[in-house]
N, C-alpha and C positions, 0 to 999 in steps of 0.2 A: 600616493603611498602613505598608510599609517602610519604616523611618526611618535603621538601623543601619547602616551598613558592614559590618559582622561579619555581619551576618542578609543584606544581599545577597550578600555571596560564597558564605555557606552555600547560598541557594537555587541560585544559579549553581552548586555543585558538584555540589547535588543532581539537577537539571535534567539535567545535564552527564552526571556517571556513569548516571545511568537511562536518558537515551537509546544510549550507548553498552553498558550491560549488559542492558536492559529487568530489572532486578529491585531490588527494594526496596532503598534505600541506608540502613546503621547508620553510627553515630554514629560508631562506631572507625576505620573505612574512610577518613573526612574527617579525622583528627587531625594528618595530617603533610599533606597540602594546605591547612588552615586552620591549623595550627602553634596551636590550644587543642587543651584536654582533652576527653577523651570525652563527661567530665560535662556541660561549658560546651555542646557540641555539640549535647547530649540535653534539655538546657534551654531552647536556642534552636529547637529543634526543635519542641517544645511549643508553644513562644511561633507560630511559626508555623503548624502546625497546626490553633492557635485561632485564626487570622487565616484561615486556608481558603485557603491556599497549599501545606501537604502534605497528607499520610492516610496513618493507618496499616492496613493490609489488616488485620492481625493483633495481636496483643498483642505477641505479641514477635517481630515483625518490625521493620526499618527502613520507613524514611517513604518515600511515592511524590510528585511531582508532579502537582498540580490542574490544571486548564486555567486558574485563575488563575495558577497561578507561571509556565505556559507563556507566559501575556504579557506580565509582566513582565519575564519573561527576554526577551522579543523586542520589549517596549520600551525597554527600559536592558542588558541584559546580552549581547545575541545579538553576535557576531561574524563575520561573513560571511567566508567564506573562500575564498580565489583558488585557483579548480581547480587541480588538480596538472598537470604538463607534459604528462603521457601525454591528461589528459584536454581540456588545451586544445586541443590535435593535432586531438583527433577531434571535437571541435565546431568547429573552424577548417575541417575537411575537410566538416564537414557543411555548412556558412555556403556556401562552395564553389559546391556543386550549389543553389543556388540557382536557378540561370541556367538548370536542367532542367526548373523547373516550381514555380510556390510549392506545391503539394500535396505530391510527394515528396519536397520539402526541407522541410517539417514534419513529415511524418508520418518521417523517415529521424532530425530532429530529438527527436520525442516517443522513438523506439525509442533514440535514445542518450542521454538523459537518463536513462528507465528502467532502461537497464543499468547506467550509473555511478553513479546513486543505489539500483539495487535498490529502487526505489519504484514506485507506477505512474504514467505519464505520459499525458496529452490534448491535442491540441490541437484548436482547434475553429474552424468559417472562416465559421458561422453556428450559431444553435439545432437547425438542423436538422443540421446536416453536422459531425461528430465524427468522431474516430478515437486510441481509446483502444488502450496497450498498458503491458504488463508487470502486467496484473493478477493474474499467479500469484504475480508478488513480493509479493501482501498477504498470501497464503494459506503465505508461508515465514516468517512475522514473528513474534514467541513472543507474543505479545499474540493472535491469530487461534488458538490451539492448544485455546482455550476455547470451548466448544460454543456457550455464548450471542456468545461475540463474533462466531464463522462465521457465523451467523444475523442478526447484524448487520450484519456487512459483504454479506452475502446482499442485503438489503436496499438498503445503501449502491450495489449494482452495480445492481439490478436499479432505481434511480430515480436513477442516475446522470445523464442529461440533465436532467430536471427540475430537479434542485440547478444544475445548468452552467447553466442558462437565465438563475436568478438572476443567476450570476456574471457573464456577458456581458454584462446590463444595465447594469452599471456601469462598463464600458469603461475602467480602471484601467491606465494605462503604467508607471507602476511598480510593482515585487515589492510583493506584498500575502501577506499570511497570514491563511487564517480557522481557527479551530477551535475544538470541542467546541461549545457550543451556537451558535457562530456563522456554524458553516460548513454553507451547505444543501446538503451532499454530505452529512453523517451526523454526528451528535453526535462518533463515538466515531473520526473520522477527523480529519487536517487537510489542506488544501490550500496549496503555494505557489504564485503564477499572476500571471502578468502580460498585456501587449499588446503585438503588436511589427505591423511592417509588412513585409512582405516583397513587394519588388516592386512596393509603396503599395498591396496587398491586409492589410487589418486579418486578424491572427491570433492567438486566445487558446493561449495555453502552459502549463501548468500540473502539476504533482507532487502526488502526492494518498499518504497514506499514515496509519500510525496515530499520534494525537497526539502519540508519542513518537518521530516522527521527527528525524533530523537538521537542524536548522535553520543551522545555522552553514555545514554545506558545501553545501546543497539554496538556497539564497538563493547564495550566492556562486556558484552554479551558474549560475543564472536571471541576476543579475546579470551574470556575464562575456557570456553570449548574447547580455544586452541592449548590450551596447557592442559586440561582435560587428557587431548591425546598423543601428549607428547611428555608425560609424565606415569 
């Protein structure tokens, strides 16, 4: 159990720079963002490591984040962030075409969140009836460059409704996150995904990518949408 201040911010950096570098973060790299020593760093590191919040691949590599530090971080540490101007424009313009049809304003929806997240997007308007897009963006991700991991996200594509079925049962209006062994898309993936209504037709939305995705701007993504159409 985190108990330190010192060791939260640590996991937060660490969380932090891996998702944005996807590779192993060392001790020296956090010295002037945590303002201690190397040592102190490499120490708490430890400490966390035996707690099952990082790993180290290698001996002398730096530490990765567990899907337990992922939750943590997105129980106390995540900060949701307010899309940028360019990108509120274009989900304002997609909110828009609503009035064209709730399918091609979801499905116009799913293709512009995949693009500004570079993730893949879903949306779904029953078990049966999906419409998935940007799943090339998993196959550009440095995490996917690994034979077993292609094989896995193989997997994750080809029993993709299966896992959404789960998800739709729980009819969830607010931003939820599942991953690694909790999300029934694929251990080695996560999902963001809410409910919204468009038109008073129920519609699941959702971002799906590898557990090191961005969470701080994929939430504030889904977030803005959701006041989008409830405003």
């Amino acid at each position: 159990m985190l108990t330190q201040e010192r060791h939260h911010r640590l996991l937060g950096e660490v969380v932090r720079s891996y998702m944005r570098e996807a590779e192993p973060v060392g001790s020296k790299a956090l010295e002037d963002s945590l303002g201690v020593s190397s040592a102190t760093i490499r120490n708490d590191m430890v400490r966390l490591e035996e707690e099952g919040y990082l790993r180290q691949p290698h001996t002398s590599a730096g530490r990765l984040p567990t899907p337990k530090a992922y939750r943590f971080y997105l129980e106390h540490l995540v900060q949701a962030q307010e899309p940028q101007a360019h990108e509120q424009k274009l989900l304002r313009d997609v909110v828009k075409r609503e009035r064209q049809g709730v399918e091609p304003a979801a499905k116009e929806l799913a293709r512009s969140l995949a693009e500004l997240a570079h993730e893949a997007a879903v949306v779904a308007f029953s078990p049966e009836h999906t419409y998935y897009t940007g799943l090339s963006n998993l196959f550009q991700q440095p995490e996917f460059s690994d034979v077993d991991m292609v094989r896995s996200l193989g997997y994750v594509i080809d029993h993709l409704d299966e896992g959404l079925r789960q998800l739709l049962r729980q009819g969830d209006t607010e931003v939820q996150v599942r991953l690694g062994a909790d999300n029934p898309l694929g251990a080695d993936c996560a999902i963001i995904y809410m409910n919204l209504r468009l038109r008073r037709q129920p519609v699941f939305v959702g971002l799906f990518g590898p557990v090191r995705m961005d969470y701080d701007a994929n939430i504030g993504r889904l977030h803005y949408v959701a006041q989008l159409f409830t405003t």
